[in-house]
Structures are given as C-alpha cells and as structure tokens.
PDB file of the backbone (N, CA, C, O) and the ligand in Angstrom, with CONECT records:
HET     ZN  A 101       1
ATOM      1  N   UNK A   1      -3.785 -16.492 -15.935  1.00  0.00           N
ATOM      2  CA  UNK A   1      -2.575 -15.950 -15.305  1.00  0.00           C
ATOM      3  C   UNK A   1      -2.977 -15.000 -14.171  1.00  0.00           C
ATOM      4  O   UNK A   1      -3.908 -14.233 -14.415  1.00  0.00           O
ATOM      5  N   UNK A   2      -2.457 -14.955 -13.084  1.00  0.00           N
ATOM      6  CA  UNK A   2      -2.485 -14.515 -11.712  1.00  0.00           C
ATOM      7  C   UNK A   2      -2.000 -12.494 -11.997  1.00  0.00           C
ATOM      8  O   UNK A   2      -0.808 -12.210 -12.119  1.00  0.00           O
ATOM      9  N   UNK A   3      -2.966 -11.490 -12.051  1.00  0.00           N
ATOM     10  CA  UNK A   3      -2.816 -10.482 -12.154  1.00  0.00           C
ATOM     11  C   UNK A   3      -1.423 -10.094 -11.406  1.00  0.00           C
ATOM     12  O   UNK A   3      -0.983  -8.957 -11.578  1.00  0.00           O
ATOM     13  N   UNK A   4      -0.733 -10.999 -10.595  1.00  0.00           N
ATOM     14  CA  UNK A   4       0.407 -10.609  -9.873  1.00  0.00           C
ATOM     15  C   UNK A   4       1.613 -10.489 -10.570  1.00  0.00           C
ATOM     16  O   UNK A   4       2.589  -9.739 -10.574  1.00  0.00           O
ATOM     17  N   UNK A   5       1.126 -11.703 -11.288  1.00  0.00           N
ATOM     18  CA  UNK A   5       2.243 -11.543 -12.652  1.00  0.00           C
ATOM     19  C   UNK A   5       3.011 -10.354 -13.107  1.00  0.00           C
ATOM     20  O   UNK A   5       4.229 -10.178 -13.138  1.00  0.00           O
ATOM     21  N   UNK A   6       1.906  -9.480 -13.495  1.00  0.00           N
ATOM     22  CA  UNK A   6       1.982  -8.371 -14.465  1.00  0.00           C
ATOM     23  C   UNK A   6       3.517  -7.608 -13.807  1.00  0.00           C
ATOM     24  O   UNK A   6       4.533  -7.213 -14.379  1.00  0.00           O
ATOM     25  N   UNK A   7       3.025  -7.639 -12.086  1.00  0.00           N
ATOM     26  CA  UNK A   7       4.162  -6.494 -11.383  1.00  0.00           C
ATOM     27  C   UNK A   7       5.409  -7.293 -10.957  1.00  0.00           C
ATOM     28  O   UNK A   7       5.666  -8.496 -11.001  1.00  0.00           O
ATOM     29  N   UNK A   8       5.887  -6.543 -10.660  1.00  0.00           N
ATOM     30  CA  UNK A   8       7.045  -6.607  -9.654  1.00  0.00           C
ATOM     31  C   UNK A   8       7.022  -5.994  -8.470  1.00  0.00           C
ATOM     32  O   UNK A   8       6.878  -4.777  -8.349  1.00  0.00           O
ATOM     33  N   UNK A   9       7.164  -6.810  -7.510  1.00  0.00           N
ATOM     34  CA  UNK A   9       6.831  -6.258  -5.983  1.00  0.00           C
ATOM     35  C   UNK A   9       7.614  -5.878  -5.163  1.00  0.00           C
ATOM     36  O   UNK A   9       8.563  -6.604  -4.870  1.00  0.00           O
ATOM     37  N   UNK A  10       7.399  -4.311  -4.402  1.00  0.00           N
ATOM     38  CA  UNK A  10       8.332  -4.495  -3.518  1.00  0.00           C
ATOM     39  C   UNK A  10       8.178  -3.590  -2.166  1.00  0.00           C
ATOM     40  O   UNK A  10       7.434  -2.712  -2.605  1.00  0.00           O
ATOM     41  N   UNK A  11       8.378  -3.298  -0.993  1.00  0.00           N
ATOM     42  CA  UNK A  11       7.839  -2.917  -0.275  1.00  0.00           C
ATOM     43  C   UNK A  11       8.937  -1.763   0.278  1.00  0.00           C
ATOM     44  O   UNK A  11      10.140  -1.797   0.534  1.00  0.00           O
ATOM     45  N   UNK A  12       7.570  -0.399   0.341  1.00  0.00           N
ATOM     46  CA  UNK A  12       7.861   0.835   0.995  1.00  0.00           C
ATOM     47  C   UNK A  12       7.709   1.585   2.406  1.00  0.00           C
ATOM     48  O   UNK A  12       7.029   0.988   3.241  1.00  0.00           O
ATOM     49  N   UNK A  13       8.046   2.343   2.630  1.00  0.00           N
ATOM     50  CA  UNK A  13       7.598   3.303   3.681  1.00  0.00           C
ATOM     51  C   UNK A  13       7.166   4.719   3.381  1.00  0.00           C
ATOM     52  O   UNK A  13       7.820   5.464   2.652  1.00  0.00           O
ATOM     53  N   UNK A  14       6.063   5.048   3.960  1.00  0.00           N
ATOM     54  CA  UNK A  14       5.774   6.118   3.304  1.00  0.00           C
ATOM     55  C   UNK A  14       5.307   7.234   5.239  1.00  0.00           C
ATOM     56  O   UNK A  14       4.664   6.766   6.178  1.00  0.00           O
ATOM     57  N   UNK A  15       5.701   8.131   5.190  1.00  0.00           N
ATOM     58  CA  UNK A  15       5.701   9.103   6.729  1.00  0.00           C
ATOM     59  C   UNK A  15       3.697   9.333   6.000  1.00  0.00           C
ATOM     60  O   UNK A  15       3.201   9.612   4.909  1.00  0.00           O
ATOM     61  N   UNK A  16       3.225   9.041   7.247  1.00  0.00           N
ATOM     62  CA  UNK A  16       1.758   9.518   7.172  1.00  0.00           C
ATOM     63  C   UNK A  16       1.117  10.441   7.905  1.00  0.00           C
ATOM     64  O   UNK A  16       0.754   9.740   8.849  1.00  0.00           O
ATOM     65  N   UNK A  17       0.764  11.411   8.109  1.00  0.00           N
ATOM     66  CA  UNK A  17       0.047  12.046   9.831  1.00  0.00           C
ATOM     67  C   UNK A  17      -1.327  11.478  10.250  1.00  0.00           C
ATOM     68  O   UNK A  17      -2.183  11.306   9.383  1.00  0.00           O
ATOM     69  N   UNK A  18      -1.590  11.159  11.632  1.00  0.00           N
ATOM     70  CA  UNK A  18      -2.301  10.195  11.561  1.00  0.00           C
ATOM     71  C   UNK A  18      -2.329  11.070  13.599  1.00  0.00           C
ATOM     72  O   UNK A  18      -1.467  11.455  14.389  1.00  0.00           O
ATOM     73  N   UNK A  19      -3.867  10.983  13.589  1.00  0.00           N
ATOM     74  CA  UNK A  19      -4.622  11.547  14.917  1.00  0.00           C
ATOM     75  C   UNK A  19      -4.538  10.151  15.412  1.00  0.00           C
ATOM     76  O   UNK A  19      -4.784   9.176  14.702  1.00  0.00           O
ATOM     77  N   UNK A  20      -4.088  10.076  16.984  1.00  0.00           N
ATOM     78  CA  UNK A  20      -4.870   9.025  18.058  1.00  0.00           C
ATOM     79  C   UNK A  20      -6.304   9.569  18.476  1.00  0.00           C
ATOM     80  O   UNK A  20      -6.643  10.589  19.075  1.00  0.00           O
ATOM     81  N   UNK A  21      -7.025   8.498  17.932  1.00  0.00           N
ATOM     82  CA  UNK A  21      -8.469   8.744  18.329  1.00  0.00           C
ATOM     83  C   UNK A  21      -9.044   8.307  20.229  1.00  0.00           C
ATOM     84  O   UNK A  21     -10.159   8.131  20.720  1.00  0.00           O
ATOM     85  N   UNK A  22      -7.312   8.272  20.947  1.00  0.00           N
ATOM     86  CA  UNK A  22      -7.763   8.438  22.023  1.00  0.00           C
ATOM     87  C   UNK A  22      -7.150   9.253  22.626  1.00  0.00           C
ATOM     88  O   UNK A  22      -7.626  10.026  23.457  1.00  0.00           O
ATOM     89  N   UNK A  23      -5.769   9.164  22.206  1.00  0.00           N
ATOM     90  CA  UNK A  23      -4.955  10.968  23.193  1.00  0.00           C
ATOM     91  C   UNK A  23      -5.812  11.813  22.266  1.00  0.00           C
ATOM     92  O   UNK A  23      -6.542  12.541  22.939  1.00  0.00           O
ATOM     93  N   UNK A  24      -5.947  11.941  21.233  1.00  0.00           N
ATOM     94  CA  UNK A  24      -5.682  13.192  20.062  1.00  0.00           C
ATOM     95  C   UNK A  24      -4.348  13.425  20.071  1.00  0.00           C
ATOM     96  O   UNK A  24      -4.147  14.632  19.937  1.00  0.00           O
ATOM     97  N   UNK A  25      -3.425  12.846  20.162  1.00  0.00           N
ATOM     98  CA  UNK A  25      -2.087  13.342  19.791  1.00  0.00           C
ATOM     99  C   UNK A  25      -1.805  13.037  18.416  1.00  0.00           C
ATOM    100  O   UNK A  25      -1.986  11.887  18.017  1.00  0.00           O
ATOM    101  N   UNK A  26      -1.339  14.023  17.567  1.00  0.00           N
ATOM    102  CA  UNK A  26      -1.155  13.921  16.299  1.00  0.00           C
ATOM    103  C   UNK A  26       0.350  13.767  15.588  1.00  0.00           C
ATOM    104  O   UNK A  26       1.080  14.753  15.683  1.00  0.00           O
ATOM    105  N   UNK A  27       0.807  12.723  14.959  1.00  0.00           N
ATOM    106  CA  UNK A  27       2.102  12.627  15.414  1.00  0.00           C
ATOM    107  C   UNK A  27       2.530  11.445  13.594  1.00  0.00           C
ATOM    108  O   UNK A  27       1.616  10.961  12.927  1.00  0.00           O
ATOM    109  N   UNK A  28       3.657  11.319  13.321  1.00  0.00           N
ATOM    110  CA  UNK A  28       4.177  10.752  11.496  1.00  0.00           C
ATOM    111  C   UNK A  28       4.515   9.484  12.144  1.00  0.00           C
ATOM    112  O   UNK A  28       5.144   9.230  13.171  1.00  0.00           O
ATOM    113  N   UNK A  29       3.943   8.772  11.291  1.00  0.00           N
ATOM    114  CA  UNK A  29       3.977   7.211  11.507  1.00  0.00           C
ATOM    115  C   UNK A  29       4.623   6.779  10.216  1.00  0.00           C
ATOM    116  O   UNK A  29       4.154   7.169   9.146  1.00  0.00           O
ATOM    117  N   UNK A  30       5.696   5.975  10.266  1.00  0.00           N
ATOM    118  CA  UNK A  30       5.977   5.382   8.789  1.00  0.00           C
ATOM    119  C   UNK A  30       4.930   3.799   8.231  1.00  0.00           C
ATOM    120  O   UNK A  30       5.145   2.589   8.310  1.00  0.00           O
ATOM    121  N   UNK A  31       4.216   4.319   7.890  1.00  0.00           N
ATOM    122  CA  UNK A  31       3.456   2.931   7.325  1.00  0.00           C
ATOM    123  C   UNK A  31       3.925   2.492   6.179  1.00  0.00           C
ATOM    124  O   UNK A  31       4.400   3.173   5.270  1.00  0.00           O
ATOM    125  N   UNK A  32       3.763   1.101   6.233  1.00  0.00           N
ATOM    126  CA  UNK A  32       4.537   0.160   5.210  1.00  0.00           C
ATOM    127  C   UNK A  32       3.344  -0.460   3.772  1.00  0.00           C
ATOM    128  O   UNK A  32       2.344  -1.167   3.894  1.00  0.00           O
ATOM    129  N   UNK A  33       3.815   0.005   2.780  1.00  0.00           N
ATOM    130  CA  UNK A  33       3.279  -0.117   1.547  1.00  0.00           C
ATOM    131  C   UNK A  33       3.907  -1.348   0.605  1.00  0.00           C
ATOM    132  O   UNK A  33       5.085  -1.702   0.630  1.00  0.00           O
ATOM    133  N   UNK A  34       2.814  -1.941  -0.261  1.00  0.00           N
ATOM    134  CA  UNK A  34       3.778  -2.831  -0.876  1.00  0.00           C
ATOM    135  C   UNK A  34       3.376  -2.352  -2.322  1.00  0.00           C
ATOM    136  O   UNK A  34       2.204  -2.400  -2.694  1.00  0.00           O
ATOM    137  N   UNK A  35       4.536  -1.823  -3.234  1.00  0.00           N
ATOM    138  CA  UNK A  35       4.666  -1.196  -4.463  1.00  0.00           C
ATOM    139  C   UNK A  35       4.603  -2.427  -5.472  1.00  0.00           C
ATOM    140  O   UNK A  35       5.517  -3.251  -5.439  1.00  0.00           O
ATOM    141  N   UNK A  36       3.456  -2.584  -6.445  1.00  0.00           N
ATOM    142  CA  UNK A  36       3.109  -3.198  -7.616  1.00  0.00           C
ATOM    143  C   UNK A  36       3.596  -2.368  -8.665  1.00  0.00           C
ATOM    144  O   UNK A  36       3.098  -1.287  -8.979  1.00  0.00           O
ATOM    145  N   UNK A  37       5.079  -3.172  -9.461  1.00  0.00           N
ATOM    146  CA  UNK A  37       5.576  -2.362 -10.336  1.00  0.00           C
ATOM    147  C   UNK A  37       4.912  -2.565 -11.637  1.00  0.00           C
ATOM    148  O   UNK A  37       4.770  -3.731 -12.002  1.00  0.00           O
ATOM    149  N   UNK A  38       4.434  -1.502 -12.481  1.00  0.00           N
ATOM    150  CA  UNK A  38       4.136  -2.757 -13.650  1.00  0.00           C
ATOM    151  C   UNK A  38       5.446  -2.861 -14.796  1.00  0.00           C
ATOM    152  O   UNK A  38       6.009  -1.942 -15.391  1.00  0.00           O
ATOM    153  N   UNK A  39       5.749  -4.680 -14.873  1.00  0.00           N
ATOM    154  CA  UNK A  39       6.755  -5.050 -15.854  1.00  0.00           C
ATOM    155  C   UNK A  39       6.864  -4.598 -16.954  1.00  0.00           C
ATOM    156  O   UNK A  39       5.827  -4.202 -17.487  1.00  0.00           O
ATOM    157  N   UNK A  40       8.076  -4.495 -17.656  1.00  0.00           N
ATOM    158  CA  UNK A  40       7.810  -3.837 -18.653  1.00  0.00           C
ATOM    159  C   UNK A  40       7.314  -4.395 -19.764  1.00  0.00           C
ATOM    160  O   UNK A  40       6.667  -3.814 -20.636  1.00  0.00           O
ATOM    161  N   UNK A  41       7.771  -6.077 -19.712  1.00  0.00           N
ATOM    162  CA  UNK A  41       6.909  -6.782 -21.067  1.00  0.00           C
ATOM    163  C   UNK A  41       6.241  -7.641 -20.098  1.00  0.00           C
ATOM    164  O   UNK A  41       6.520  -7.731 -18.902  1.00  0.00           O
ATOM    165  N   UNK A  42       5.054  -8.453 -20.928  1.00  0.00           N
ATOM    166  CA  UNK A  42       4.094  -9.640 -20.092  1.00  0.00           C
ATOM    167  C   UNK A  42       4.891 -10.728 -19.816  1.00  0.00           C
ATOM    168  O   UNK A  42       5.901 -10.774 -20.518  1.00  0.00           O
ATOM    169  N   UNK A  43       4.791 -11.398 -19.214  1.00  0.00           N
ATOM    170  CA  UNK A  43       5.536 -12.801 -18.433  1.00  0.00           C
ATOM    171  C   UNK A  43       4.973 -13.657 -19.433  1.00  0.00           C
ATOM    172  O   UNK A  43       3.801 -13.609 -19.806  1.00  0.00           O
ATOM    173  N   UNK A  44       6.260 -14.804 -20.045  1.00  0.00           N
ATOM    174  CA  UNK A  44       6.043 -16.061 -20.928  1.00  0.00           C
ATOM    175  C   UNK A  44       4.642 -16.765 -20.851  1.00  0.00           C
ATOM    176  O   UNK A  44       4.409 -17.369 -19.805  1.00  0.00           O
ATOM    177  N   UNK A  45       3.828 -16.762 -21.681  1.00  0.00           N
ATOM    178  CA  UNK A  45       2.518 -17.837 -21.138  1.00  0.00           C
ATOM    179  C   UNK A  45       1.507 -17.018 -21.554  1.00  0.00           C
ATOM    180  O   UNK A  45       0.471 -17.585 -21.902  1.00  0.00           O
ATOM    181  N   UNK A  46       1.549 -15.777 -21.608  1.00  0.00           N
ATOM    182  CA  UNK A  46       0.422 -14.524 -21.529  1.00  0.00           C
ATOM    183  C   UNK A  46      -0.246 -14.844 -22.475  1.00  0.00           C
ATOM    184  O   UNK A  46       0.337 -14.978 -23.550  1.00  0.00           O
ATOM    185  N   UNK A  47      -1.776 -15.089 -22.395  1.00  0.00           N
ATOM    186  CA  UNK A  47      -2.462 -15.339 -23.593  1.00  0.00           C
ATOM    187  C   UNK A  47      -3.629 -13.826 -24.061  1.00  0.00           C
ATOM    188  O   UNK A  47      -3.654 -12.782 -23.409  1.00  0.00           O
ATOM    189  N   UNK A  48      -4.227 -14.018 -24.934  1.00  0.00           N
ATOM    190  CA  UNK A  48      -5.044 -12.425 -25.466  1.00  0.00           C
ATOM    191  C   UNK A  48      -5.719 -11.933 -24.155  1.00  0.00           C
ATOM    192  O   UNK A  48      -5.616 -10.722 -23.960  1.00  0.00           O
ATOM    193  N   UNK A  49      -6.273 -12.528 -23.385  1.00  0.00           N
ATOM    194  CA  UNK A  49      -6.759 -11.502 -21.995  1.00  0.00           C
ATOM    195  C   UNK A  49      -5.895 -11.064 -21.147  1.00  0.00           C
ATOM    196  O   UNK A  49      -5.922 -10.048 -20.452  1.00  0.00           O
ATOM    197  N   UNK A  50      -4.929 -12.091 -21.261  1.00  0.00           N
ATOM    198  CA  UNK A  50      -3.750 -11.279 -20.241  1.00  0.00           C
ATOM    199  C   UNK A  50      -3.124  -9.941 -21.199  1.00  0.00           C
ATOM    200  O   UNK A  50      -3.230  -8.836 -20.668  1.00  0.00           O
ATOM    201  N   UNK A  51      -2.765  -9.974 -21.971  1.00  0.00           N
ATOM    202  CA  UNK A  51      -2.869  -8.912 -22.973  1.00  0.00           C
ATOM    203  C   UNK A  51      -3.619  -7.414 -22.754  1.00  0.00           C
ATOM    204  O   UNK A  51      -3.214  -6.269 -22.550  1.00  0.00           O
ATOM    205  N   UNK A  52      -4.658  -7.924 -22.878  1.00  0.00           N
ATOM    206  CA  UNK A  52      -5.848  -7.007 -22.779  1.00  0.00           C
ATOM    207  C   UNK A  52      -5.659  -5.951 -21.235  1.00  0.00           C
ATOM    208  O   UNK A  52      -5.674  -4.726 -21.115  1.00  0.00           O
ATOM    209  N   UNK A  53      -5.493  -7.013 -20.249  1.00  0.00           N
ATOM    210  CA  UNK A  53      -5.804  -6.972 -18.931  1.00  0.00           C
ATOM    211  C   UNK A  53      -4.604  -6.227 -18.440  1.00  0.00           C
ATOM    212  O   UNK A  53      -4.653  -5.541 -17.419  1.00  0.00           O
ATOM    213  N   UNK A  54      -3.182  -6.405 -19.399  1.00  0.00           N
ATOM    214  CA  UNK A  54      -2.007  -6.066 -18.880  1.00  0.00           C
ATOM    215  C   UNK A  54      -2.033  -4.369 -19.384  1.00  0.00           C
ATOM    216  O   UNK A  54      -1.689  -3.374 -18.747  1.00  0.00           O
ATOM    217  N   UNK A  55      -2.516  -4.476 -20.608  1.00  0.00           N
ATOM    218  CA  UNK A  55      -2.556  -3.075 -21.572  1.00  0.00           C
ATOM    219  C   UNK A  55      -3.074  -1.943 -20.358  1.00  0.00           C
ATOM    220  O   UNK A  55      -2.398  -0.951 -20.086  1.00  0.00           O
ATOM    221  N   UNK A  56      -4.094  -2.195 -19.832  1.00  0.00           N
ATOM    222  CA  UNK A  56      -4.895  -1.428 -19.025  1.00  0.00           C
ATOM    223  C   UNK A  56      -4.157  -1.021 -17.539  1.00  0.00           C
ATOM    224  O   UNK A  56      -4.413  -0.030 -16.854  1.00  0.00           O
ATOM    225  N   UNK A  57      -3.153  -2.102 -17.255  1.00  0.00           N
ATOM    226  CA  UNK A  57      -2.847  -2.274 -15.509  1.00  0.00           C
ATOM    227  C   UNK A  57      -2.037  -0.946 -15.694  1.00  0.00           C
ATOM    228  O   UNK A  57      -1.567  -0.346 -16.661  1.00  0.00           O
ATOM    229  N   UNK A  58      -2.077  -0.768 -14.449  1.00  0.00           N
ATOM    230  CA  UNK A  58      -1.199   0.495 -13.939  1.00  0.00           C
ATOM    231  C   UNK A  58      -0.201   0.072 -12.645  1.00  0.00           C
ATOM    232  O   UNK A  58      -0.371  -0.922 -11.939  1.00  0.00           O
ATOM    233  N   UNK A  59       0.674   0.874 -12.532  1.00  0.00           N
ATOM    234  CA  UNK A  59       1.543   0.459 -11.418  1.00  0.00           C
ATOM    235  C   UNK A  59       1.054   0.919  -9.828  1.00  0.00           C
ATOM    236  O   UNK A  59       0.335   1.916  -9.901  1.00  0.00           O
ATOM    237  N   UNK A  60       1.221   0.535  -8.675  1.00  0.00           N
ATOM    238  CA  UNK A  60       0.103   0.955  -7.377  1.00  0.00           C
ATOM    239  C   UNK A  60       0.613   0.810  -6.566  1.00  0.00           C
ATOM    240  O   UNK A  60       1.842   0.738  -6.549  1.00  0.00           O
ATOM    241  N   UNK A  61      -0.169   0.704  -5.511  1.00  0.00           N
ATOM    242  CA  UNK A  61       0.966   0.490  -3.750  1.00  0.00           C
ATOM    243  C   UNK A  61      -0.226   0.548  -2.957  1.00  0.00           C
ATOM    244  O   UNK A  61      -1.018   1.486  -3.044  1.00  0.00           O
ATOM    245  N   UNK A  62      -0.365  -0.359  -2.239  1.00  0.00           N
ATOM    246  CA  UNK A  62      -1.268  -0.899  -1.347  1.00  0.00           C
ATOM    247  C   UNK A  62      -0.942  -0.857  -0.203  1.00  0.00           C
ATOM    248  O   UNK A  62      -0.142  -1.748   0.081  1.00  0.00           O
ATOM    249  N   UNK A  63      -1.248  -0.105   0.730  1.00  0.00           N
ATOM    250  CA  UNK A  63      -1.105  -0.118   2.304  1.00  0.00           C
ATOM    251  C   UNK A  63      -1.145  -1.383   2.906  1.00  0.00           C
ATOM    252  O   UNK A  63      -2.115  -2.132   2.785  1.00  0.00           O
ATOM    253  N   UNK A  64      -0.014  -1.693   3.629  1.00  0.00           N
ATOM    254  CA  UNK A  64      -0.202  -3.511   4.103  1.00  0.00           C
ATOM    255  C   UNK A  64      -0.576  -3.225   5.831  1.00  0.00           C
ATOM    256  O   UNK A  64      -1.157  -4.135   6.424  1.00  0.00           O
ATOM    257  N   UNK A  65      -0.245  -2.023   6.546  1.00  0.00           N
ATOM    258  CA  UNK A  65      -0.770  -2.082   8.032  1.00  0.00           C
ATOM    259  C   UNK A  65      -2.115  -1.359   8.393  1.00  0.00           C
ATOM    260  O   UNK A  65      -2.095  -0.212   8.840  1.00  0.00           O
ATOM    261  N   UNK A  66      -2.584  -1.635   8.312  1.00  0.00           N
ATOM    262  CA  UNK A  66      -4.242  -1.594   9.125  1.00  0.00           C
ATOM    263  C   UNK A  66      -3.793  -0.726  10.732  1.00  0.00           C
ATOM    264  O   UNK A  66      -4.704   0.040  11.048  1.00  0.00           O
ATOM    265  N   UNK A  67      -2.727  -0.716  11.643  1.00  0.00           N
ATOM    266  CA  UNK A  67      -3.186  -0.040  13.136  1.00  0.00           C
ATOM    267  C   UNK A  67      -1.661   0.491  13.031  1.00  0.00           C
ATOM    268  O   UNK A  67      -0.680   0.032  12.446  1.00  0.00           O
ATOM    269  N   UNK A  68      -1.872   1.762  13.916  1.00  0.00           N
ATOM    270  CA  UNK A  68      -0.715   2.098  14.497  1.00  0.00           C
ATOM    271  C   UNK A  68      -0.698   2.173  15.921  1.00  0.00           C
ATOM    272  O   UNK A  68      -1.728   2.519  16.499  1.00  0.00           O
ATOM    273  N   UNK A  69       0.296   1.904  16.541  1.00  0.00           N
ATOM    274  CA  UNK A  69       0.685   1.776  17.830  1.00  0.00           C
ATOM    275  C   UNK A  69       1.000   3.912  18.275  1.00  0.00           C
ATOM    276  O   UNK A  69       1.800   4.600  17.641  1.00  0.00           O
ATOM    277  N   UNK A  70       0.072   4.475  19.519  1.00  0.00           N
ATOM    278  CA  UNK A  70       0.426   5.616  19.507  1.00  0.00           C
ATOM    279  C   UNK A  70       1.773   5.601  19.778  1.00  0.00           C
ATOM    280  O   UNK A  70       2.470   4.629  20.069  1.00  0.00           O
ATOM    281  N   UNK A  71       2.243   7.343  19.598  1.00  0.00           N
ATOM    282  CA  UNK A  71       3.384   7.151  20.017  1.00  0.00           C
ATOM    283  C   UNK A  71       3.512   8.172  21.255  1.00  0.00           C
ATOM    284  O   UNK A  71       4.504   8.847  21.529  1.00  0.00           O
ATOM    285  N   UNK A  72       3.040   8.157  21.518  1.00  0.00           N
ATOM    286  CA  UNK A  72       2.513   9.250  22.696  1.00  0.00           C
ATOM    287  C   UNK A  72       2.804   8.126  24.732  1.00  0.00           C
ATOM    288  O   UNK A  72       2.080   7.483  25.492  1.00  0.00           O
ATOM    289  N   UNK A  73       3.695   8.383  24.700  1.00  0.00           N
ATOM    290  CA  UNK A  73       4.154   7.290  25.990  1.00  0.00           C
ATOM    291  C   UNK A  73       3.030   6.976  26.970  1.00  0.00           C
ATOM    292  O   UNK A  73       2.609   5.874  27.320  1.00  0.00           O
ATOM    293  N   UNK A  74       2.634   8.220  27.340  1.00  0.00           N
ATOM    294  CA  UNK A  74       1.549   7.905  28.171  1.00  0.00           C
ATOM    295  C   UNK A  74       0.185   7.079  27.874  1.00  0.00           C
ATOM    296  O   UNK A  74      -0.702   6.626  28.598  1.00  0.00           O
ATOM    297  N   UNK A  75       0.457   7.091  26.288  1.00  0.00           N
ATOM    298  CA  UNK A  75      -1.304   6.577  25.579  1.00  0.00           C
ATOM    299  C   UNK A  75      -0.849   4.645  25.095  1.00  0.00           C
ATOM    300  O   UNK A  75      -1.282   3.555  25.469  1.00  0.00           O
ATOM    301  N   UNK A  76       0.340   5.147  23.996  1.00  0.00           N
ATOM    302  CA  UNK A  76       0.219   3.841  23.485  1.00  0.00           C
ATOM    303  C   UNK A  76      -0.451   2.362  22.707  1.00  0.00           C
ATOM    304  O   UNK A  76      -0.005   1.309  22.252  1.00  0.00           O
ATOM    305  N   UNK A  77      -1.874   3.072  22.890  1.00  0.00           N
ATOM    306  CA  UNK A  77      -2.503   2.548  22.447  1.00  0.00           C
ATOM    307  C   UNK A  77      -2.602   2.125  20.754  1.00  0.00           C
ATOM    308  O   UNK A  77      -2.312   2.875  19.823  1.00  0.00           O
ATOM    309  N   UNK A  78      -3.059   0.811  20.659  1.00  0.00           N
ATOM    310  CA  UNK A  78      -2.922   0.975  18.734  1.00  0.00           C
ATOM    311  C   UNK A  78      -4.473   1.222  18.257  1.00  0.00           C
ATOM    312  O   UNK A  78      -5.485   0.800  18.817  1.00  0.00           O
ATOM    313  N   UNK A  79      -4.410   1.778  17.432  1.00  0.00           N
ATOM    314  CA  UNK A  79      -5.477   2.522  16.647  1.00  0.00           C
ATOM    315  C   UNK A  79      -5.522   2.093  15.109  1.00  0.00           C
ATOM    316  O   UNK A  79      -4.564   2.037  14.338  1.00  0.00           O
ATOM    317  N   UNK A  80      -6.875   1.801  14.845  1.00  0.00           N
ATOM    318  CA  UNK A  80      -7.100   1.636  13.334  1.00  0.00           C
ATOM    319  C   UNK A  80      -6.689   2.886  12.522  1.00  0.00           C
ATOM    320  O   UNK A  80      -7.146   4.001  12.772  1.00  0.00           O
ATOM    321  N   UNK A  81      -5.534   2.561  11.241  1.00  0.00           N
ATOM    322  CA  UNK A  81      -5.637   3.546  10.311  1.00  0.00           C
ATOM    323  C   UNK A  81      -6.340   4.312   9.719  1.00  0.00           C
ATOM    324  O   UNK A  81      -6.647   3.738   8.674  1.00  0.00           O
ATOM    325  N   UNK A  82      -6.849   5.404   9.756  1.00  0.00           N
ATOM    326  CA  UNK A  82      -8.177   5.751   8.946  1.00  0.00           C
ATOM    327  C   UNK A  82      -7.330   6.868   8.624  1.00  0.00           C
ATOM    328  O   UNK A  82      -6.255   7.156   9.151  1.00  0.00           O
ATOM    329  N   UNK A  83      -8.194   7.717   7.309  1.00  0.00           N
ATOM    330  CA  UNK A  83      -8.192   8.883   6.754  1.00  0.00           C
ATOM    331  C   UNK A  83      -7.217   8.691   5.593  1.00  0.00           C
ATOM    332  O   UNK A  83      -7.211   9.558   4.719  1.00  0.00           O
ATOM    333  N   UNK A  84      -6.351   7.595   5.489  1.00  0.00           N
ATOM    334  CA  UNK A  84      -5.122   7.197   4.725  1.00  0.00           C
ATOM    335  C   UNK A  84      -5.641   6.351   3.513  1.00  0.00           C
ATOM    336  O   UNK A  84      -6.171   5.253   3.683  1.00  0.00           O
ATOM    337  N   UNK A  85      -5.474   6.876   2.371  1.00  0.00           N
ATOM    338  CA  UNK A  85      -6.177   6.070   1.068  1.00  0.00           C
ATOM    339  C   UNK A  85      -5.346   4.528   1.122  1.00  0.00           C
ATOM    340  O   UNK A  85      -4.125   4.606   1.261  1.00  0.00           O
ATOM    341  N   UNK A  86      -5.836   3.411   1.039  1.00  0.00           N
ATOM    342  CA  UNK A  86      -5.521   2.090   1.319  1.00  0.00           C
ATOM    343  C   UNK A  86      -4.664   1.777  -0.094  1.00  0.00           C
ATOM    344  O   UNK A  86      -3.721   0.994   0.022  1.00  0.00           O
ATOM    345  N   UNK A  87      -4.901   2.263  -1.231  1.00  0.00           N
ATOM    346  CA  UNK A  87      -4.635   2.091  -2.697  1.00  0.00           C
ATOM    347  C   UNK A  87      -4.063   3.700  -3.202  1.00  0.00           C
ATOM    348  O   UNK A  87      -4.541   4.636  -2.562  1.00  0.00           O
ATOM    349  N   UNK A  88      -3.429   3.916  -3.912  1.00  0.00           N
ATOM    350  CA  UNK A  88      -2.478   4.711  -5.089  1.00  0.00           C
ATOM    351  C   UNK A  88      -1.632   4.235  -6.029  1.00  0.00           C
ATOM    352  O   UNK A  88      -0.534   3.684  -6.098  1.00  0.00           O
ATOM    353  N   UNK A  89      -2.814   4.769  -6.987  1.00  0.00           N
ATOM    354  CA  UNK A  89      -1.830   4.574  -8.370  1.00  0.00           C
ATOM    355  C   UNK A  89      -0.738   5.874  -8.264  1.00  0.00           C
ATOM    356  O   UNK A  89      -0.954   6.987  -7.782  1.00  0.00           O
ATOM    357  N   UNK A  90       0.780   5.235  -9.013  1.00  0.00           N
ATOM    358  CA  UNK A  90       2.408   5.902  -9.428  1.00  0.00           C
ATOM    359  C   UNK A  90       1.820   6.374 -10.241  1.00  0.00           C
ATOM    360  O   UNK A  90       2.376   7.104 -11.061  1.00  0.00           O
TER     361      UNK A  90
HETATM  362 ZN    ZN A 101      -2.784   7.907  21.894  1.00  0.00          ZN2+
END
C-alpha cells in the first residue's frame, strides 16, 4: 500500500520571510504547502506492515515551491527558496 494512503491531502499557504539574494530586499512571500493529514483509521486492504508503518506516521506538510519571484519592482528576479525547512511535522 502506497504510504499516501495513510493521509489526506490538502494544500496550504503559509507567509514566509525570505531575503533576495540579489536586491537583499527582505520581504513575506506566501508559499504553498501540501498538508498530509493522517486518517483517522487505515484504508480497506491494510495488511500488518501497513499497520506497523501507519502506527508510527505522523501528520506533515511539505513545501511544494522551490523559487520565489522578488517582489521588489525594480529586481524581480526569482530566487531559490532557502533557509525555509522543506518538511514539518503538525
Ligand atoms: Zn530582488
């Protein structure tokens, strides 16, 4: 069974602060997260490892954009996300 199973998915926004590493203008970007709920019982089919595997899962949210576009008019430029944890566990 496909660990995707376990959740329920659904997608967030979360305000980040985030430096252009070419203005330096420092400025809240809403980056978009996709929230892994965990279900409350296992999905029909679940055999003893899914079990096992489900006991342990936790619920999370995974950063889905990699660049932001500055917002700085004169710069504009898009920039790799950094400094922003890619994964959080709820
Ligand atoms: Zn910039």
């Amino acid at each position: 069974m496909d660990e995707r199973a376990y959740y329920s998915e659904s997608p967030a926004t979360k305000a980040a602060t985030l430096n252009c590493p070419y203005c330096r203008t420092q400025d809240t970007y809403n980056l978009r997260w996709l929230v892994r709920k965990k279900k409350e019982r296992l999905p029909a089919g679940a055999d003893e490892r899914d079990r096992a595997k489900f006991a342990k899962a936790q619920s999370y949210m995974v950063l889905l954009d990699d660049k932001a576009a500055c917002k700085n008019l004169r710069c504009r430029r898009q920039f790799d996300i950094s400094g922003v944890k890619t994964t959080a566990f709820l």
